[in-house]
Every structure is written in C-alpha cells, then in structure tokens.
N, C-alpha and C positions, 0 to 999 in steps of 0.2 A: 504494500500500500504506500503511495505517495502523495502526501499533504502540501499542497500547491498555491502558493498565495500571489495574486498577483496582480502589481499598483496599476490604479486607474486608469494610468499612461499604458499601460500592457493592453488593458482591455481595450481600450480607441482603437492602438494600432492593429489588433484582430479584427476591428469591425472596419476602418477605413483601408484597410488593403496593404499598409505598409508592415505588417509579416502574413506569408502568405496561408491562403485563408483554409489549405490543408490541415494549418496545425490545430485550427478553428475548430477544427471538423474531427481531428484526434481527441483533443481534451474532448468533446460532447461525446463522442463515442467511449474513451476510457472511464471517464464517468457514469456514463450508464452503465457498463461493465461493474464498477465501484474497485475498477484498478486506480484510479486517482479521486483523492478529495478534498474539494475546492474550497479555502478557506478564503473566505470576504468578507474586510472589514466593513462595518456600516457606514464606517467614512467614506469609504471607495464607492458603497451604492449612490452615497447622497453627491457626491463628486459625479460620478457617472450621469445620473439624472441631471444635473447642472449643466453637463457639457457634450450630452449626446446629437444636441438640438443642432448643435455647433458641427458632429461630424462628418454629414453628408454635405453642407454649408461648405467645407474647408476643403474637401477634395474637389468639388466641381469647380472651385475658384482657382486652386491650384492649376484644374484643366483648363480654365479658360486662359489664366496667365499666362501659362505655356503655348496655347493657341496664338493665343496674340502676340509675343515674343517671335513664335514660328512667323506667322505674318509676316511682322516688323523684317524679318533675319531673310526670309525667301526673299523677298519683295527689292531688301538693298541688295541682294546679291542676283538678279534676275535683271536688275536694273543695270548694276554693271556689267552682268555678262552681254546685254543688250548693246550697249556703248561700246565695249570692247568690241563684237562684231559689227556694230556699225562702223567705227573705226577703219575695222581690217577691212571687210568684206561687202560692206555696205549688204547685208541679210537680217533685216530687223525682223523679219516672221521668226527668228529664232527666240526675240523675249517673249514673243506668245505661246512658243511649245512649252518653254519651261515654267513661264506663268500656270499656265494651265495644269504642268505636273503636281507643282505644288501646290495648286486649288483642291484639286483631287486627296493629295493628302489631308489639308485639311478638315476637307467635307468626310474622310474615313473618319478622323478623331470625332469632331464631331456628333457622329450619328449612334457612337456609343456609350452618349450621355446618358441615353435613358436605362442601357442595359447595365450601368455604373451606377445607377440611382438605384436602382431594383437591387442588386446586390450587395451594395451595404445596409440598406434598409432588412433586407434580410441576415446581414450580420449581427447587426444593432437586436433582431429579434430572438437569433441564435443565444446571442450572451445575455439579453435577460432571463429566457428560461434557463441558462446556467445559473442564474442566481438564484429562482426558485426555486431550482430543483431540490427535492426530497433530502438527497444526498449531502446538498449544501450545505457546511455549517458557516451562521454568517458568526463575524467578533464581534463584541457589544464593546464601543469605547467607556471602557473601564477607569475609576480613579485613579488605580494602580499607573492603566498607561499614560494617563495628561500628566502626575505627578513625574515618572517615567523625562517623559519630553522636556517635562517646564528645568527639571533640574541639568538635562543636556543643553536648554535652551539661557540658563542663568550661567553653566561655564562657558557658553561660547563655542561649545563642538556642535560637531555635523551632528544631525541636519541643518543647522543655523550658523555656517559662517560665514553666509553670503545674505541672506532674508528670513524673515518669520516664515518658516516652513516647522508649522506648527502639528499641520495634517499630518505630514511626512511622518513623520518622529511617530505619533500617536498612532499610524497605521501600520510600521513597523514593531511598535513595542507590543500592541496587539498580537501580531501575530510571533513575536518569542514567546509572551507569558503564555496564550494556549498551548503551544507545544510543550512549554517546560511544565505548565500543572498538569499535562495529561502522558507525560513523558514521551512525545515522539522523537527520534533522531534523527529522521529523514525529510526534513521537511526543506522547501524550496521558496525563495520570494523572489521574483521577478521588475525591477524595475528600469527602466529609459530615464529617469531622473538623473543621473550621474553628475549632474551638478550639486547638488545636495548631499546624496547617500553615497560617493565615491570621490577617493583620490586620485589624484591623474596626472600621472610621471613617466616622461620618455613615450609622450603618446597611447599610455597602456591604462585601462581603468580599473579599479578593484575597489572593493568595499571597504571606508575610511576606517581606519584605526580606530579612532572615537566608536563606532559601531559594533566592531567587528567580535568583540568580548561577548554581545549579547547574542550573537550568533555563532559564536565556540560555543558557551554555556548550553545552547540544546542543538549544537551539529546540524546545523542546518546550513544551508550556501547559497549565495548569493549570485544571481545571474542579472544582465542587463540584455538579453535578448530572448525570447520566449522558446525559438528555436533550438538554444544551445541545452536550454533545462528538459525541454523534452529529447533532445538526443540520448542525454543520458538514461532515458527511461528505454529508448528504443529508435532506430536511426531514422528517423521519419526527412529529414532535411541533408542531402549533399554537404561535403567540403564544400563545392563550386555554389550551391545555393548558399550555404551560411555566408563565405565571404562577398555576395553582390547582396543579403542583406546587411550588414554591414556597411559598405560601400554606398548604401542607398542613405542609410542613419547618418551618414555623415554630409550627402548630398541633403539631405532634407533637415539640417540644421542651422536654425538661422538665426542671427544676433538681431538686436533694434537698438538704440540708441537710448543711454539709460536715461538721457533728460527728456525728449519726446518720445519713450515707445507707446502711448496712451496713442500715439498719429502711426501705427504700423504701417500703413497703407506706402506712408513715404520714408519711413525712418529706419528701413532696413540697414544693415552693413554688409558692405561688398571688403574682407578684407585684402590686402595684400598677400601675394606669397612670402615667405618668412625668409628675412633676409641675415645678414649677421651682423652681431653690433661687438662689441669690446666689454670684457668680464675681468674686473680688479682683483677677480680671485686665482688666475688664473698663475701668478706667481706668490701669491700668497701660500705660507707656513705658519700653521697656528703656533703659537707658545707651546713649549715644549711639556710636557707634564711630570716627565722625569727627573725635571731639577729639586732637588730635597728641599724640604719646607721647614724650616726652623721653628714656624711658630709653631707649638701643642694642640692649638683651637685651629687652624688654619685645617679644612678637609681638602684632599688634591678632588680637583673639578677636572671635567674635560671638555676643552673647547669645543663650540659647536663649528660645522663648516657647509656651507651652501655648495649643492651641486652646481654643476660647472653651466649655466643657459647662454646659449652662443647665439640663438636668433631670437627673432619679434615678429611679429604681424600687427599692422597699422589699419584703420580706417577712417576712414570722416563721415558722418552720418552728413546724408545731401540735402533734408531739408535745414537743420539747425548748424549744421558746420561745426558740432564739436568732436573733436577725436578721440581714438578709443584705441587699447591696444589689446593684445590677446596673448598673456602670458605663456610661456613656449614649457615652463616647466608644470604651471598645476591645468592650463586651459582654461583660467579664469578671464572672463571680459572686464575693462577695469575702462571708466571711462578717465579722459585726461584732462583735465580742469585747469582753466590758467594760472591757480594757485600754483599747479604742481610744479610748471618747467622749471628749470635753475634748481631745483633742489633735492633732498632725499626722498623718494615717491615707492611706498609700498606694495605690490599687489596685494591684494581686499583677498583672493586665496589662499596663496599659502607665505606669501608676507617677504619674497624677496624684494631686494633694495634697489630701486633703477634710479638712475638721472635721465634728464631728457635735457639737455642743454641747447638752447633755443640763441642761434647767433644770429643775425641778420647780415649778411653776404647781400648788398643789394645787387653787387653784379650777375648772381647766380638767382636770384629770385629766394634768398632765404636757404637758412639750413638746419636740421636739427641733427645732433647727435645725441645716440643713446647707448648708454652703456649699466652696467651693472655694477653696482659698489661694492667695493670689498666687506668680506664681510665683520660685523662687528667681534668684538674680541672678546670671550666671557673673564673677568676679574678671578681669580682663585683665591680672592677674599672675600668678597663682598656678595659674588655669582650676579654683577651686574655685567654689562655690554658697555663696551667701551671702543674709540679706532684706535685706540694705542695703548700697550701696558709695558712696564718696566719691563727687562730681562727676567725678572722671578713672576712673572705672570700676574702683578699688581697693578690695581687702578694708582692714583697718584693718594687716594685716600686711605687707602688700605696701608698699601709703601708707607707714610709717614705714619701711621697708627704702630704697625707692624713693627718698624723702624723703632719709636720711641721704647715698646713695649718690650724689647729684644732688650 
C-alpha cells in the first residue's frame, strides 16, 4: 500500500495537461484497486475549489498567446522571405504559398480548442471524484499542524523564506503527523512549489533542510514531479518522457516583476542567458582553525565559506523598468532597487553577498559591474562576521579583551 499526498499545484497540473494525463488515469485506477491511498489535505480541496475556475481559463490563453506569437513570427518571416525573392527573382506569388502554409497551421491549432476544452473539463471531473472517493482519507487542518507552521514561520525557515506560505507549511505538516500517528513509512508528497519546500544548488532541487527532519521522522520522500513518484511504484513514464516533462516545467516557468506582478499581462520577465561576473572568494583562505587558542573560554569555531557562483541572469520588467536578477546558486528572483547599486546586496534566498557597481561610461551608454563579495569572516570569539580578523582568528574586540585578559 502506498499513501500519496499530493499539493494543489500537483492536482492542476493533472487536470490542465502539463503531466500527462496517463498518470491521471493510473492513480484512478490504483485506487480503485486500493493499491494507493490518497491522502488530501482540506486545505488542498479549498485551494483546488478556488482555482479550478482558473484552469481551463489559463490553458486556452496560453493557446491563444502562442497562436498569436505564431502569427506575429510566420507573418515577419513570410514577409521577408517575400522581399528576398522579390529582390532576386522578382516571384512574389511565393509570399502567398507560404502565407497560406502557415494559415493552415494555424487554423489546425485552432480547431482543437474545443476538443482541449472537453478534456480538461473532464480532468477537473476525474480529480474530484478522486476526492470523494470512499477510499479517500481527507487531513483535517489540525492545531497541532498551524502551531507546527507558525513556529517554522517565527524562525524564518522554509516554507517562509521568501512569503507567508502559511498553507504550505500547514499542508505538509498534515500530512507527516497522519503518517506518524498511524505509523506509515511509505508515504509520498508531491509538490511543483520548489520555491518554498526546496533548496536549489548547482541547478538541482531537493527538499530544504529546515523540512526534511519531519520527513526522516516517518520515511516518507519527497518528489516534485508526479511522474517520478509513481515510477517508483511501477514504470508507467519513459527516461525520454520524464526528461521532456521536465524540460516542459522549466519552459513553462515564468517570473513577473515583484513591484507590478498584480499587471501580469505586461510585467513578465524575459531573462538573460547567464553570463559570468567576478567572485572575491575565489582567492580567498579562511582563518586557519588550527592555531592554539590560549584563552580557556575561547571555543575553536569554524569559518563558514560560500560556494564559489561565477554567473547571473538579468532582467528588466518592460512595463515598470525595474530590474531583477536570478540568483545562479539558490534560483531565487530578487528584485534590484536603487537603494541596492554601490553597495553590499543580499539575495532574499539563501543570503549570498553581490555588488552591482553602477559607473556611468557615457561613451558606452553606461555600465554595470557585478561581482560577489568575499565572504564574511566568522570571529573565534565573539562567533560574529567580520571582513577582517587578526592572525589568531579575532575581531579587533575580542583581540583586545582576549589580549588584556591573557
């Protein structure tokens, strides 16, 4: 038996088509069977009912964007291939052949709006009676889990070190404490959140540390694509399918601009490819730990040290014009605020140190340089951060305490 829970963002993407809709059709059938059972939290129903309205609305917009994009795209390159042979050839019936091909395209996309409507409407009906079902046990949000949350949410770990992701927290913690009172060890969560419920380093995602103790404690694991948890049950999805959905999750993720996303429509981000900037740690040597400590009270600490981030990705949100950068070590969006240029600039996820030094080159139209600062240097007295410590690994405060005290 396998106990399968899985966030809100899981169930959309079964009804809207972004995993495909086989797997849809596994879990209804393993459930009937009663080889899987689906645990759902009532947060997730009331989520679900709030934003189903929303999921046939968001793929056909998708399609029309795309429609009209094809458009715009056929249309300028139909146009110069038209000029180019008039140029050469003086044969303009050639921009009508190709016009015409990709009218045809478009009118195929098109015409299977309605058979795209019908079929998520009929997913959206599939995953409610998954919710009914007999079978179903749903989670009742318990006091155990909001105290749970509030107390992750007052130290500042995940799920909240980016927004009140309160639901988050409280739909996870649901689903450890039923497994742990009822003792299962096979149980499964599924979510597409990974900005919340995950760290993300060298490109890779896994479930944050802050979390991951409540999910040892009852052996449960942690997936962010619906397809990889059910392989493990049984191979229903390819290598070659899992990697192009994948491939798709990253195509279909998209940033907005944190001071107008309320105007999505215009306030997308198109970023840059990831270029390279200059890393102050890159000759950097922490303080040594092995020099003997004279003082009795003095504990030996051990410096911390930032992994080494060599690139950046940039944007400008085009309605408002402010820029935004996309950290290369956690994939945190971090907007850039005029406060920040000329100075030490945090990322909001996992807290590395950038400069963005803003010169004015009028010749060249401007320039910014970015680079990473070295990192700070923990005291082996005090265990504060400093950019410089004595040879014996001291702030200047400690040194002259230490000093007198000696």
């Amino acid at each position: 038996m396998y106990y399968i829970c899985l966030d809100t963002n899981a169930w959309i993407y079964l009804a809207n088509g972004m995993e495909p809709v086989k797997l849809l059709h596994y879990i209804e059938e393993q459930a009937s069977k009663g080889a899987i059972t689906l645990l759902v939290p009532e947060l997730t129903v009331e989520e679900w009912e709030r934003n189903k309205v929303n999921i046939k609305k968001g793929v056909l917009k998708e399609l029309t964007n795309a429609t009209d994009n094809f458009k715009r795209l056929t249309k300028a390159i139909s146009q110069r291939t038209a000029d180019a042979f008039e140029f050469l050839f003086t044969t303009p019936d050639v921009f009508a052949i190709e016009e015409e091909y990709f009218d045809n395209i478009t009118r195929d996309i098109m015409s299977n709006r309605k058979k795209l409507e019908e079929a998520i409407e009929k997913n959206i009906e599939s995953v409610e009676k998954l919710f009914a079902n007999g079978r179903t046990i749903r989670l009742p949000t318990t006091d155990k889990s909001k105290l749970q949350s509030a107390d992750l949410a007052l130290d500042k770990k995940a799920p909240f070190l980016k927004k009140n992701s309160f639901a988050d927290a409280v739909i996870l913690m649901a689903f450890c404490n039923y497994l742990k009172e009822n003792n299962i060890t096979d149980g499964m969560f599924v979510s597409y959140n990974s900005e919340d419920y995950c760290l993300k380093e060298n490109g890779n995602k896994s479930l944050h540390p802050d979390l991951q103790p409540f999910m040892d404690e009852v052996g449960a694991k942690f997936y962010t694509v619906i397809g990889e948890a059910m392989n493990t049950i049984e191979t229903i999805l390819s290598a070659e399918e899992m990697a192009r959905i994948r491939e798709v999750q990253e195509e279909w993720k998209s940033h907005f601009c944190e001071v107008c996303e309320d105007n999505r429509r215009h306030s997308e981000l198109f970023f840059s490819e990831p270029f390279e900037i200059d890393n102050e740690n890159e000759d950097f040597e922490p303080v040594s730990t092995d020099i003997e400590i004279p003082f009795k009270d003095l504990e030996r600490r051990t410096p911390k040290t930032l992994d080494l981030v060599k690139t950046i990705q940039l944007a400008q949100c085009s309605y408002c014009g402010t820029e935004h950068y996309l950290c290369q070590k956690c994939g945190s969006l971090n907007c850039l605020w005029d406060s920040m240029y000329n100075d030490r600039t945090e990322c909001e996820g996992c807290g590395t140190p950038y400069y963005f030094d803003q010169t004015y080159d009028y010749s060249n139209g401007g320039a910014l340089e970015i680079r990473v600062l070295a990192d700070l240097k923990v005291c082996q007295g005090c265990n504060n951060e400093f950019e410089d410590l004595s040879d014996s690994g001291l702030c200047e405060a400690c040194e002259e305490r230490y000093g007198t005290e000696q």
